[in-house]
C-alpha positions as a printed NumPy array, in Angstrom:
array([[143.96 , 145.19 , -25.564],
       [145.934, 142.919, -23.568],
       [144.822, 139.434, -22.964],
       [145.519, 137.796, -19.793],
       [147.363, 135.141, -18.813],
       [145.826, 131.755, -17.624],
       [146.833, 130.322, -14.435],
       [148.104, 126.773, -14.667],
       [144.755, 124.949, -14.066],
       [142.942, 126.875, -16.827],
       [141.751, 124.945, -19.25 ],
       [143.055, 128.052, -21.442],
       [145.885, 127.064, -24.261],
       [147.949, 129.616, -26.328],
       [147.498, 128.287, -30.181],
       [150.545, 129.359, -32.441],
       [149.632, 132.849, -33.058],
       [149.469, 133.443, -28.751],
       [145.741, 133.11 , -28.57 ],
       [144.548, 131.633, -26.04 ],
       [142.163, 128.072, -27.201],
       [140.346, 125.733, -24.983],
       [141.982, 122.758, -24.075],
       [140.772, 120.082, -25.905],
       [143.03 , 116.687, -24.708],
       [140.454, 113.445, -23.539],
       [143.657, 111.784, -22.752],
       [144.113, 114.044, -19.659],
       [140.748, 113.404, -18.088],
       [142.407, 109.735, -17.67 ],
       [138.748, 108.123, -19.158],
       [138.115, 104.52 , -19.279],
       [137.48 , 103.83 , -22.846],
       [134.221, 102.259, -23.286],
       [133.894, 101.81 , -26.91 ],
       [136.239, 102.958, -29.881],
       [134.706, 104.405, -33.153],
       [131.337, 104.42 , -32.352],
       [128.187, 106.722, -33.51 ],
       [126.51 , 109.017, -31.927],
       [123.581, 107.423, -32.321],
       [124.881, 103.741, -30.407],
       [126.177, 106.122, -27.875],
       [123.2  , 107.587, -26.662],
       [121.612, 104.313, -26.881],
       [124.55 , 103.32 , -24.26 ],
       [123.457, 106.122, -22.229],
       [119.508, 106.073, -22.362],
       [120.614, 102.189, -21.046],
       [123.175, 102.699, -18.913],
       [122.493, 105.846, -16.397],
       [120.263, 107.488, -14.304],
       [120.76 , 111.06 , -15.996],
       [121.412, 112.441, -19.356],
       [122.573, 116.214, -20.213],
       [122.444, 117.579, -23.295],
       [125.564, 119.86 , -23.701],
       [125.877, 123.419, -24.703],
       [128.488, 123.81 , -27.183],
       [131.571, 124.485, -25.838],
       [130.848, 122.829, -22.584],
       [134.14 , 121.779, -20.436],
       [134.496, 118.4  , -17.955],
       [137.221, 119.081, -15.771],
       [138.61 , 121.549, -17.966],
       [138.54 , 119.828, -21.46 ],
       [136.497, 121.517, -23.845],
       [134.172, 118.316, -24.751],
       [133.82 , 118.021, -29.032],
       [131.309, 116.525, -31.092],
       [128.549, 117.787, -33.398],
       [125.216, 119.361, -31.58 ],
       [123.496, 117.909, -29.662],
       [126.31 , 116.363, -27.357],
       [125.182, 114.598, -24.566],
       [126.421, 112.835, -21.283],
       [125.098, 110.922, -18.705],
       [125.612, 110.399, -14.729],
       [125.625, 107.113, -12.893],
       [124.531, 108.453,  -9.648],
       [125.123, 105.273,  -7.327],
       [128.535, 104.707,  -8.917],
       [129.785, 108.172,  -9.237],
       [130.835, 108.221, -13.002],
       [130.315, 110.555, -15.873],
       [129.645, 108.436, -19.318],
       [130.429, 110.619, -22.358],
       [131.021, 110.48 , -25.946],
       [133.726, 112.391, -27.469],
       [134.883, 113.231, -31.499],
       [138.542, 112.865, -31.516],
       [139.723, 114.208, -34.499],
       [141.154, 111.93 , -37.042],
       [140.054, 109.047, -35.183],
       [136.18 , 109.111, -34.588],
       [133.779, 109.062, -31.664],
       [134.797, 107.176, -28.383],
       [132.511, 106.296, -25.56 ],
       [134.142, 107.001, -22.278],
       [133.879, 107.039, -18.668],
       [135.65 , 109.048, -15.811],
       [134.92 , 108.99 , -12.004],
       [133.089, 111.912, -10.571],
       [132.364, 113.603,  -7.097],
       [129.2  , 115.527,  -6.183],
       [131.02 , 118.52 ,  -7.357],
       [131.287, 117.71 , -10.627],
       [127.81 , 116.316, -10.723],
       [126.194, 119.762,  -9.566],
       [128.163, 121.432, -12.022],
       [126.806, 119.61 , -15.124],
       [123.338, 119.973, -13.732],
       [123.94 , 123.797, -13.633],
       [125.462, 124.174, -16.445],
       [123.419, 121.675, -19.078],
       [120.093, 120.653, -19.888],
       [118.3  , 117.524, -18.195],
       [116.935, 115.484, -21.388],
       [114.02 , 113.094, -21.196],
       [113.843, 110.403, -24.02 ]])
């Protein structure tokens, strides 16, 4: 079976056999670092602090096209009046980072459709 190709915007790589992988580079979502080499743990506590909403994240969940890593449960969180996405991401060899990114409505209804609301 042939696979297709990917347009340009797809979040779609080619690893070095030619299959296609998700695209899994933080640095292109242009985030705000908020903390380097964190936990999990002292990142949620930023969230549960710090925004209106959190979203617990299905596995293999993308922002803007980058696959988001980290070990089940991920979560991220919305900060509705200031139109941010706070996150925590496992970059490989170097840890967990807490970041931040500037969002739109659009990207807001998508993680609502597409994750789980979590009450703590």
């Amino acid at each position: 079976m042939k696979k297709e190709i990917p347009n340009k915007d797809s979040p779609l790589l080619k690893d070095k056999n030619g299959d296609f992988i998700q695209n899994r580079c933080v640095n292109k979502l242009r985030a705000e670092v908020l903390k380097e080499k964190t936990t999990q743990e002292d990142a949620l506590e930023y969230l549960k602090k710090n925004t209106a909403e959190i979203y617990e994240l299905p596995e293999g969940f993308q922002l803007k096209g980058i696959a988001i890593l980290g070990v089940p449960p991920v979560y991220l969180g919305l900060k509705i009046k200031k139109k941010e996405i706070v996150f925590y991401f496992h970059k490989p060899c170097f840890g967990i980072y807490l970041m931040k990114i500037k969002a739109t409505d659009e990207d807001f209804a998508y993680i609502r459709a597409n994750s789980k609301l979590v009450k703590f």
